[in-house]
C-alpha positions in Angstrom: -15.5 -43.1 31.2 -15.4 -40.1 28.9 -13.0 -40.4 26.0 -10.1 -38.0 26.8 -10.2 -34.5 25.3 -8.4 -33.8 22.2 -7.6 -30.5 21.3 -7.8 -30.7 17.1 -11.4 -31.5 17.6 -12.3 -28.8 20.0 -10.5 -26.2 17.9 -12.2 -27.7 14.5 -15.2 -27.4 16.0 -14.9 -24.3 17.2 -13.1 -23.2 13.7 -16.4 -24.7 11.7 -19.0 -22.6 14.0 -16.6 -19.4 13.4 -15.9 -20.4 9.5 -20.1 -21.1 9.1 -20.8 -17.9 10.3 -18.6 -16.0 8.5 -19.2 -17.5 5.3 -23.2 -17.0 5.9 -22.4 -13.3 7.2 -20.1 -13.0 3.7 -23.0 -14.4 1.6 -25.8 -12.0 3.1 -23.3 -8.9 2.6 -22.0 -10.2 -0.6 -25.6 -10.6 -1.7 -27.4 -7.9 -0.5 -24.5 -5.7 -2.3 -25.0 -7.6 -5.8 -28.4 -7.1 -5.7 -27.9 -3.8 -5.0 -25.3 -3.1 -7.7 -27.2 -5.3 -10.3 -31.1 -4.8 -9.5 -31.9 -2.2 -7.4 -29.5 0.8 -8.5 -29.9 0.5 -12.5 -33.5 0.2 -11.6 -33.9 3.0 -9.6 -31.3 4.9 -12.4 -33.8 4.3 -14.9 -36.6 5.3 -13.7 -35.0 8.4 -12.3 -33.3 9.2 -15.9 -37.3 8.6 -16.9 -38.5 10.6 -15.0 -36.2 13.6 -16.0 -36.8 12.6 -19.7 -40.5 12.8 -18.8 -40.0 16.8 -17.1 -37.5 17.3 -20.2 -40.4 16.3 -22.8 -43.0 18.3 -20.7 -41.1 21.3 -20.7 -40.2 21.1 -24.7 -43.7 20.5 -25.5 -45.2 23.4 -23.3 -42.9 26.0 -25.1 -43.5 24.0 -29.0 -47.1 25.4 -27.9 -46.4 28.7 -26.4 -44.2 29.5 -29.6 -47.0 28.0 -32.2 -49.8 30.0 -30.6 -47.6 33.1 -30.4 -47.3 32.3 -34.2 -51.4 31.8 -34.2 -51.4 35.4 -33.0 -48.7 37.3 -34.6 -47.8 35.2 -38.0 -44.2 35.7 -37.5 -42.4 32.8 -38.8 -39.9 33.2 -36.1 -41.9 31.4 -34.0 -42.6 28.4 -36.0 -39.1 28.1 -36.5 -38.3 28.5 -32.6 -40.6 25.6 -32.2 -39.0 23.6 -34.4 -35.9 23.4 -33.1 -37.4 21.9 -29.8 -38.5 19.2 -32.0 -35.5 17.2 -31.3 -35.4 17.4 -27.6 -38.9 16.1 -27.5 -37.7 13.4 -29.8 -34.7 12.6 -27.4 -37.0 13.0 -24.2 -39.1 10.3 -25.9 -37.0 7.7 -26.9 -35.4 8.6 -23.2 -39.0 7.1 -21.6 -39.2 4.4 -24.0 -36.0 3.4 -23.3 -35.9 3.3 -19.6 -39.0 3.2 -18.4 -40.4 -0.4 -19.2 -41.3 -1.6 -16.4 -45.1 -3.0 -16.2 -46.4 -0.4 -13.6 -45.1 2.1 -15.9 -44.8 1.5 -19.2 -48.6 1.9 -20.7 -48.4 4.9 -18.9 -46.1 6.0 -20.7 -47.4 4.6 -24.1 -50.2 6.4 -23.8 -48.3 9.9 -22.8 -46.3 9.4 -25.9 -49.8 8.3 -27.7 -51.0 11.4 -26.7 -48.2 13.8 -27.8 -47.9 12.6 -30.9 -51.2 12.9 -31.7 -50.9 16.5 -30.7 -47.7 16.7 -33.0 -49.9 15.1 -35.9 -53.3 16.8 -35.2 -51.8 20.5 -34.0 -48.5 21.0 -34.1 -47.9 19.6 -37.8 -50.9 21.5 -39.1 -50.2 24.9 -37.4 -48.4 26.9 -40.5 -51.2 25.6 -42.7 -54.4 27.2 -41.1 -56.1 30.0 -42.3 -56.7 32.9 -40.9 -60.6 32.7 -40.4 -60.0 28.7 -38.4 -57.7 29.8 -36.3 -60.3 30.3 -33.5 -61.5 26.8 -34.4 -57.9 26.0 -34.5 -56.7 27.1 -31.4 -59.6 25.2 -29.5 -58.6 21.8 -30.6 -55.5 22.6 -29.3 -56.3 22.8 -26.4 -58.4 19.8 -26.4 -55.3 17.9 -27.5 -53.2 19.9 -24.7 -55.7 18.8 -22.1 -55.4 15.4 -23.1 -51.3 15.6 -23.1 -51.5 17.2 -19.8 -54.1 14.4 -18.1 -51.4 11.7 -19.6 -48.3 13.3 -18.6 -50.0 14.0 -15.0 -51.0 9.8 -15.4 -47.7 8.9 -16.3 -46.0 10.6 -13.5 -48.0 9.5 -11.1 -47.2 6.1 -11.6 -43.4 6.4 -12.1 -43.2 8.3 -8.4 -45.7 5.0 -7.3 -43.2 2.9 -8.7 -40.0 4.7 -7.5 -42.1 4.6 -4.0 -42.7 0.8 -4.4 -39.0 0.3 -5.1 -37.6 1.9 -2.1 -39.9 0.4 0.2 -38.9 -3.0 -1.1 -35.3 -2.0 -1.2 -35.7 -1.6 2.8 -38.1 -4.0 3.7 -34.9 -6.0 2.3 -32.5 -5.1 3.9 -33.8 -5.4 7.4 -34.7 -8.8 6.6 -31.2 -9.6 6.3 -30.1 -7.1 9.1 -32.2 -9.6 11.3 -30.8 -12.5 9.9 -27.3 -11.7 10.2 -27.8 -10.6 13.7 -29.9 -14.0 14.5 -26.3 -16.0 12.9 -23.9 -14.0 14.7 -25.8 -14.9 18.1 -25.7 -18.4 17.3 -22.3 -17.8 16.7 -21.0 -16.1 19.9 -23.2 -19.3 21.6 -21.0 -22.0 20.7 -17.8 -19.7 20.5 -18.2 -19.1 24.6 -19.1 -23.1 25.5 -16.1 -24.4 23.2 -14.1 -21.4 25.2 -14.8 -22.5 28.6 -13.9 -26.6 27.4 -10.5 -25.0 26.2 -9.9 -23.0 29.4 -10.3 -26.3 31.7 -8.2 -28.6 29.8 -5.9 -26.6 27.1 -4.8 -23.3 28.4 -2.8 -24.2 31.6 -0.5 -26.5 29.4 -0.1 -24.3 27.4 1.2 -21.6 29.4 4.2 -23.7 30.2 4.7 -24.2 26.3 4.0 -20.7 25.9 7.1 -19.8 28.6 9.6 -21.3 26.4 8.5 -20.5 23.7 9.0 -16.3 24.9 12.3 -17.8 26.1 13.3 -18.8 22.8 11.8 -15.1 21.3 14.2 -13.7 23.5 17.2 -16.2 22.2 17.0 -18.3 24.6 17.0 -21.2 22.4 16.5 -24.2 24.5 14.3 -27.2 24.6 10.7 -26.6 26.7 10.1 -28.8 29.4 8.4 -32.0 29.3 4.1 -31.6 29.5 1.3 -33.7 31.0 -1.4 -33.1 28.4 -3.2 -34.2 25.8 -1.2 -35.9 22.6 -1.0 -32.9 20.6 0.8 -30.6 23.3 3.5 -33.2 23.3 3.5 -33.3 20.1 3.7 -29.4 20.1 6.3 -29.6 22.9 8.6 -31.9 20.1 7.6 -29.5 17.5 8.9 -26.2 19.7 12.1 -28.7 20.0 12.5 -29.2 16.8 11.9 -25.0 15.8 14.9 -24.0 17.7 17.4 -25.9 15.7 15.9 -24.9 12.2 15.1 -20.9 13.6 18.3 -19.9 12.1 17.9 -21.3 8.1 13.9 -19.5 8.6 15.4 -16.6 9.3 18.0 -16.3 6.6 14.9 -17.5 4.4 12.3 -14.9 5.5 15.1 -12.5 4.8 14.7 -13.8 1.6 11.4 -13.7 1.2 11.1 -9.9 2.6 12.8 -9.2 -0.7 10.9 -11.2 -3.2 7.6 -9.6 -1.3 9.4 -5.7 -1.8 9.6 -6.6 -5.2 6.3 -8.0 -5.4 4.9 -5.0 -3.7 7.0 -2.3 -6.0 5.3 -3.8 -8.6 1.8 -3.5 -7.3 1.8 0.0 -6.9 3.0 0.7 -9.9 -0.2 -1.1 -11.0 -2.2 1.3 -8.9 -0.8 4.4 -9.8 -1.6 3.2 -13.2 -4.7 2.4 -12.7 -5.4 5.2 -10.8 -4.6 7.4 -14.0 -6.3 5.3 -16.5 -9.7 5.9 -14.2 -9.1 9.3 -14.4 -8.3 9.6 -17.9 -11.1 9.8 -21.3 -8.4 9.7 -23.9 -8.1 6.7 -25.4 -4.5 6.6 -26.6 -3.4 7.7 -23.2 -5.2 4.7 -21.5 -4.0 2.6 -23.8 -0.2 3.8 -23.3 -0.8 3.3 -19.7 -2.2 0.2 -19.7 1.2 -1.1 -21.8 3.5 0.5 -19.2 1.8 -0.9 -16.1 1.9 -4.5 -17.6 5.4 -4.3 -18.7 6.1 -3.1 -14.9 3.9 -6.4 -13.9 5.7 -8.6 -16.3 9.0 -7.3 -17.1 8.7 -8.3 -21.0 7.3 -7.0 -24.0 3.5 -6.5 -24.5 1.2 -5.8 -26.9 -2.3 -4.4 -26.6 -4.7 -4.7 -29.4 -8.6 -3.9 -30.2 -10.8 -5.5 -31.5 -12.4 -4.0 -35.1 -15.9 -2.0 -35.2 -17.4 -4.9 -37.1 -15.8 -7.6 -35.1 -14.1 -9.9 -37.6 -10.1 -9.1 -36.9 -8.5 -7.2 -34.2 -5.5 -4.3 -34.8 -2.6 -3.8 -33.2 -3.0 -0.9 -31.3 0.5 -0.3 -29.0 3.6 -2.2 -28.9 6.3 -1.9 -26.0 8.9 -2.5 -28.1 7.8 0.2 -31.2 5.9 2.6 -29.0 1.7 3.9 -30.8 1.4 1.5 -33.8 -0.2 3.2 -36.9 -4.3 2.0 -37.7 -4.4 -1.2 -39.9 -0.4 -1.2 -39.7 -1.1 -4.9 -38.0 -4.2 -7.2 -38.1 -5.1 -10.5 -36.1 -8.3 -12.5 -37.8 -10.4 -14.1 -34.9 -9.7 -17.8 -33.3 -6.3 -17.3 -35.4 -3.3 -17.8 -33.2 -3.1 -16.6 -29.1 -4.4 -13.4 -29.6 -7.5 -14.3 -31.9 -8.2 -17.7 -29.4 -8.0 -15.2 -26.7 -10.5 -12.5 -28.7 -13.1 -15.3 -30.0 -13.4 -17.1 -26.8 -13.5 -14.4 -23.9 -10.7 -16.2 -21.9 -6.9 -16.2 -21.4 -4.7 -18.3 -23.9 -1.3 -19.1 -23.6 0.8 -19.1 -27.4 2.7 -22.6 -28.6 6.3 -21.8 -29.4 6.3 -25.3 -31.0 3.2 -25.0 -33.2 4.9 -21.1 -34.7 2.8 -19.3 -31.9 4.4 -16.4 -30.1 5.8 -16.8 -26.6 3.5 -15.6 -24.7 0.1 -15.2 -22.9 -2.9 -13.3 -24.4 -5.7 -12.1 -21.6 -8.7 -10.5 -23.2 -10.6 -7.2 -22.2 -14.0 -7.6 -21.4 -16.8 -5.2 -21.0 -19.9 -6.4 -19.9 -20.3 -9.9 -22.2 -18.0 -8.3 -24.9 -14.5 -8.7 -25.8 -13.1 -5.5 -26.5 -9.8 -6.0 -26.9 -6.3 -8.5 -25.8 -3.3 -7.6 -23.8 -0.2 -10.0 -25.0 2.3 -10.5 -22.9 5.5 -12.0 -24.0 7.4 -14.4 -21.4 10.2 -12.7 -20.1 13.8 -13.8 -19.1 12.0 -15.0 -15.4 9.9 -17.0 -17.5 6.0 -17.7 -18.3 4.0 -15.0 -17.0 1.6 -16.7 -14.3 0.5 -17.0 -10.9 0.6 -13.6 -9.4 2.1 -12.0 -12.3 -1.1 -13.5 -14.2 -3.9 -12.1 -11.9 -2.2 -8.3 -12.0 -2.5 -8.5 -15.6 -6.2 -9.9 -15.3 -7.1 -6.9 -13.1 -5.5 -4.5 -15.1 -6.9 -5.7 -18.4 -10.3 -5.4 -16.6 -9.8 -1.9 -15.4 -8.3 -1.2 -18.9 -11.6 -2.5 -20.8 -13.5 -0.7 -19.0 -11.6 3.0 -19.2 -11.4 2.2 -23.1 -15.1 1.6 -24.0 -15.6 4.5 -21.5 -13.1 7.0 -23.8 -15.0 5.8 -26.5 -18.5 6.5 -25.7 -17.1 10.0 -24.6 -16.0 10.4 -28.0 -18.9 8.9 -29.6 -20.9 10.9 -27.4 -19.3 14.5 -28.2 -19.1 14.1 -31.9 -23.4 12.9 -31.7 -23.8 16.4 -29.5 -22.5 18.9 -32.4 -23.0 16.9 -35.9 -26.6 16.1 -37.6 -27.1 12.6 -37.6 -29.5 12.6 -40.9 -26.9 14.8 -42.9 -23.8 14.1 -41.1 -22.9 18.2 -41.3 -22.3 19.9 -38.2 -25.0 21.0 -36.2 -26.6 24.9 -34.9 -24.2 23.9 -31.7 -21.1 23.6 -33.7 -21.7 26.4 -35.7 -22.0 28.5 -32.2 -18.7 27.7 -31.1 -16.9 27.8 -34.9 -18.2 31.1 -35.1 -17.4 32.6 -32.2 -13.7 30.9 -32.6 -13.9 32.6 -36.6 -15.0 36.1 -35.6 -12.2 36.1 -32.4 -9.4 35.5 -35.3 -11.0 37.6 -37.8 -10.7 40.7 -35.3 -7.3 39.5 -33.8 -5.9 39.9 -37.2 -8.2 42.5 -38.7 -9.4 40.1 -41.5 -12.5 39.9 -43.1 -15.4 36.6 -42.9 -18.6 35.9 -44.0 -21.5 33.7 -43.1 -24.0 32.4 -45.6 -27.8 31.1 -44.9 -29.6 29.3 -47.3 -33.3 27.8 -46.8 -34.7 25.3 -49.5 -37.4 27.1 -51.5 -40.5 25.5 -51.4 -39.5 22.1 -49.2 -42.6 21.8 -47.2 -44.4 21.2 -50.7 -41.8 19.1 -51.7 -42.4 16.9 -48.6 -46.5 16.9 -49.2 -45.9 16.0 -52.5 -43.3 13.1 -52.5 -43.6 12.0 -48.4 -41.3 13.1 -45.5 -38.7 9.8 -46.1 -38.0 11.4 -49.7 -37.5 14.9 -47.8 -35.0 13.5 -45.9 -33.3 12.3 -48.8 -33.1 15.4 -50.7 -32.0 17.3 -47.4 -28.9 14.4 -47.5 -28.5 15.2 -51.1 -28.0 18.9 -50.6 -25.4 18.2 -47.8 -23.6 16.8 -50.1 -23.8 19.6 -52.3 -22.7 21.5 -49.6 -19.6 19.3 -48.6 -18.7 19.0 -51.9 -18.4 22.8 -52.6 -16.4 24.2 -49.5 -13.2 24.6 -49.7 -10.6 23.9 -47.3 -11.1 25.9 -43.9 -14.8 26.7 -44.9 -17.6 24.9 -43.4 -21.2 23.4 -43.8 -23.4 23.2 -41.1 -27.2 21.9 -41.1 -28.9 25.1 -39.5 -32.5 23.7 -38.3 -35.1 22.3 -40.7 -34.1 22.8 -44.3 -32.0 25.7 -43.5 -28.4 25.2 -44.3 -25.1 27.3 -43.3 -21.8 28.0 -44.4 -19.2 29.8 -42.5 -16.0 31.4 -44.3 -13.6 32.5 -42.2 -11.1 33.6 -44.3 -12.9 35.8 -46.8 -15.0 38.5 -47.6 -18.5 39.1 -48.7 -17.8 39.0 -52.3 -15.8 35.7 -51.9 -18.8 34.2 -49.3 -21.8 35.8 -52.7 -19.5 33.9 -55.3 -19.7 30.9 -53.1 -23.5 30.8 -52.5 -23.8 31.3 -56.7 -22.1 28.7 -57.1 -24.1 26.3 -54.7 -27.6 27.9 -55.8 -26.6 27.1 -59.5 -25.4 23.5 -58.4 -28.7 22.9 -56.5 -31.0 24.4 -59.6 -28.9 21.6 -62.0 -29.1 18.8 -59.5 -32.7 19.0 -59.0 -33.4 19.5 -62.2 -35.3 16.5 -64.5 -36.2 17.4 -67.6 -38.5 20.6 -67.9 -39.2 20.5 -64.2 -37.7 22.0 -61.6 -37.9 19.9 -58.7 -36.3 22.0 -56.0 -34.2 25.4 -55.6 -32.5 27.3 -52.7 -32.4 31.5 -51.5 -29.5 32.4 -50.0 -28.5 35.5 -47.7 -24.6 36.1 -47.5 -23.4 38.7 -44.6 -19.7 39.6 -43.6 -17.3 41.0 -40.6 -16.5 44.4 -39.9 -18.8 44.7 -42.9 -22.4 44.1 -42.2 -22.0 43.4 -38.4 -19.3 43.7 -35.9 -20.0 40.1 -34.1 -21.4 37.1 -34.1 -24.7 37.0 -33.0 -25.8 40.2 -35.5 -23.8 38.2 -38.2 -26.4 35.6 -38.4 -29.3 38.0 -37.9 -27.5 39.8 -40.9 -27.5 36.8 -43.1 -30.9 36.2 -42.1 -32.3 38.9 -42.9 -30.6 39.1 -46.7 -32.1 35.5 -46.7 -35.6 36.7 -46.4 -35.2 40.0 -48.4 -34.0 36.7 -51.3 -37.4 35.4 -51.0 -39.3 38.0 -51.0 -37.7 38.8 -54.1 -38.7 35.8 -55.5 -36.2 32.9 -54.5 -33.6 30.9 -56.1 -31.2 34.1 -55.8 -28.5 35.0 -53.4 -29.3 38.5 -52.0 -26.3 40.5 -49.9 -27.1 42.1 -46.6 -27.0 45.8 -47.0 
């Protein structure tokens, strides 16, 4: 005889078959959208960003040569300085291959396209204002021997980064099918069992049940009364007692879901106040405004004081960087060494760490910011009259100090990122960019109030000697040296800038040409004593000086202005300061 049929094994069966797929439907998903995030899209990110840096250093190159053969033809220095001011973005294009595209199918491409154009930087490009006249034929055909060659690698090189992006996407779908298939095989399986377990449960479960089910839409309607007696298996008796048993306690569970409905409108206040946070902080690249908004959200979440604070550039201590209680805390006003107390446990480890009143710890929990493998920062949150902060408190602050990390390091690479776009990283002056948008600001306010400016220009007289002579790493040096020269001169309001090569420019905006030629004296006479030693005169500047409505009425013919005074200084013989006019 066939053991009777008990319900708790059919529906655990029937729950496993429905749980196993699910989880093995969950896994493939999960999985296939890991490796998506974490192989497939920063690889295919890289070696698109490659192969942009790749079109980005063909396209600089191709005009460096355009503009250093139109200099072959016409001698105008113009052009040798138009070409080397796309020295940089073949520089940044460069490191940008280097950088992301390593991958073996690609890489010695690459090596050799970068191989290729710096021997055409060496061989051509660093040669070109030293040929004479009578090789320049001879000149010219190298070249384009080292052009061909360029061209051939860069071709080379691109070919094998769209082979690879090709390779990639064909794995990427070969991929996904495969677990298309798989999922589809498991979800068959699935709805195998799922209708033989249904058709056990219709023959000796469900009619019952639909007595049990009668009462129980009796008692829905208020009808509480007992169900009557079933013939069944042990658990629908026991069920029967149980549905007994509900209609005498349905009264206290409603008073307590009551209850409960207003513990979860609290609980659900609280989380959207943690989402319209978050959604701002997203939104937001200023760093003090993220970091205000994270403080409010988590004293929403916790209802007591917190503290937020970051850790240090060189990672030994972390600063107090926002109190709830004081409001935006002043820089260095309030230190924490690492490992010391909650906060520096919290910093030095990477994980949350709850404070010991009884050892002199503050009250409260610290939960650390990461980014990526790095601690950036804590969040300190003080227990509040409700008590500890845990459970579900304790996750919101988890996901917010996430989301938080993240927005911060992201304000600060913007930062980072701006101040790299318009300053000189060799001399730390601002940069031709800068000076663009400075000058165009200076001449606006110099016409609004019918004042007067001036721009000066000066070019180091002789540098390219200087860096034959001594070697390009002492060049660099001395070009650091005169910045500071530079820095050290203006006064407030006026500016230096470094304006390509070893040109240098300073922009006063509140005075006139005289003003601007005393200036540039003064810096030409500091540059003559500085690099002075001895008898010898290791280095000098020329400097041009034009002024607004003076010498030109805008920006643009300002510059051309100085520029011009700058050459007519050394033709005259440099070291001088010569005034447009």
């Amino acid at each position: 005889m066939a053991p009777p049929l008990r319900l708790v094994t059919e529906v655990q069966r029937l729950g496993a078959v429905v749980a196993i797929a699910a989880l093995v439907v969950v896994v493939i998903s999960v999985g296939r959208l890991s490796w998506a995030a974490l192989v497939t899209i920063p690889e295919s990110d890289d070696l698109r960003t490659g192969l942009l840096a790749l079109e980005d250093s063909q396209d600089a190159v191709m005009g460096t040569d355009s503009l250093l053969r139109a200099y072959l033809a016409t001698r105008d220095p113009y052009f040798v300085a138009q070409a080397a001011s796309r020295a940089p973005e073949i520089a940044a294009a460069e490191g940008a291959m280097l950088a992301y595209l390593d991958l073996p199918g690609v890489f010695p491409k690459v090596l050799d396209l970068v191989t290729t154009q710096r021997e055409w930087q060496a061989g051509w490009v660093g040669q070109v204002s030293s040929v004479p006249p009578d090789r320049i034929p001879g000149f010219v055909a190298r070249g384009d021997q080292l052009m061909g060659d360029y061209r051939a690698a860069s071709g080379a090189a691109r070919t094998a980064l769209l082979a690879e992006i090709d390779d990639q996407e064909a794995m990427v779908r070969l991929v996904q099918r495969s677990l298309i298939v798989v999922t589809a095989l498991v979800a068959a399986a699935a709805l195998v069992v799922a209708l033989r377990a249904r058709r056990r449960l219709l023959a000796h479960v469900v009619a019952p049940v639909d007595g049990l089910l009668a009462a129980v839409r009796g008692i829905g309607e208020g009808r509480l009364t007992p169900p009557e007696p079933v013939a069944g298996s042990a658990e629908l008796v026991a069920l029967r007692d149980g549905i007994a048993e509900m209609t005498v306690a349905l009264r206290a569970q409603q008073e307590q879901a009551a209850a409960q409905a207003e513990r979860l409108q609290v609980r659900t206040d609280r989380l959207r106040t943690i989402l319209i946070m978050t959604r701002e902080i997203a939104g937001s690249l200023n760093t003090r405004y993220v970091i205000d908004a994270t403080v409010q959200a988590a004293v929403a979440v916790t209802d007591g004081r917190v503290l937020l604070w970051l850790l240090l550039d060189d990672g030994t201590a972390l600063e107090l960087a926002h109190d709830s209680d004081r409001g935006t805390v002043s820089p260095m006003e309030e230190d924490c060494p690492l490992a010391v107390g909650v906060v520096g446990r919290s910093a030095r480890y990477g994980q949350i760490s709850r404070g010991d009143p009884g050892a002199g710890e503050d009250p409260a929990v610290a939960v650390p910011m990461v980014v990526g493998a790095r601690v950036i920062g804590v969040v300190e949150c003080w227990d509040s009259p409700d008590g500890e902060v845990d459970g579900q408190r304790l996750s919101s602050v988890e996901m917010l100090a996430t989301l938080a990390g993240s927005a911060i390091e992201a304000s600060r690479l913007h930062a980072a990122t701006e101040r790299l776009s318009e300053f000189d990283p060799l001399t730390q002056l601002a940069n031709r960019r800068r000076l663009g948008v400075d000058l165009e600001r200076a001449v606006s306010d110099a016409k609004r109030y019918s004042t007067a400016m001036s721009v000066i220009i000066l070019d180091l007289d002789h540098f390219k000697e200087l860096n034959d002579r001594y070697g390009h790493q002492q060049g660099d040096v001395v070009l650091q040296q005169v910045a500071g020269v530079l820095r050290a001169a203006v006064h407030d309001g006026e500016v230096a800038y470094r304006w390509g090569g070893e040109e240098f420019a300073v922009l006063v905006p509140r005075g006139g040409p005289d003003e601007a030629t005393a200036l540039a004296e003064r810096l030409r006479v500091r540059v003559e004593e500085d690099f002075r030693r001895g008898d010898k005169q290791l280095l000098t500047a020329s400097f041009g000086v034009a002024g607004l409505p003076e010498h030109a009425g805008d920006g643009e013919a300002l510059l051309s202005e100085a520029d011009r005074a700058l050459y007519a200084a050394k033709n005259a013989g440099r070291n001088r300061v010569h005034r447009a006019g």
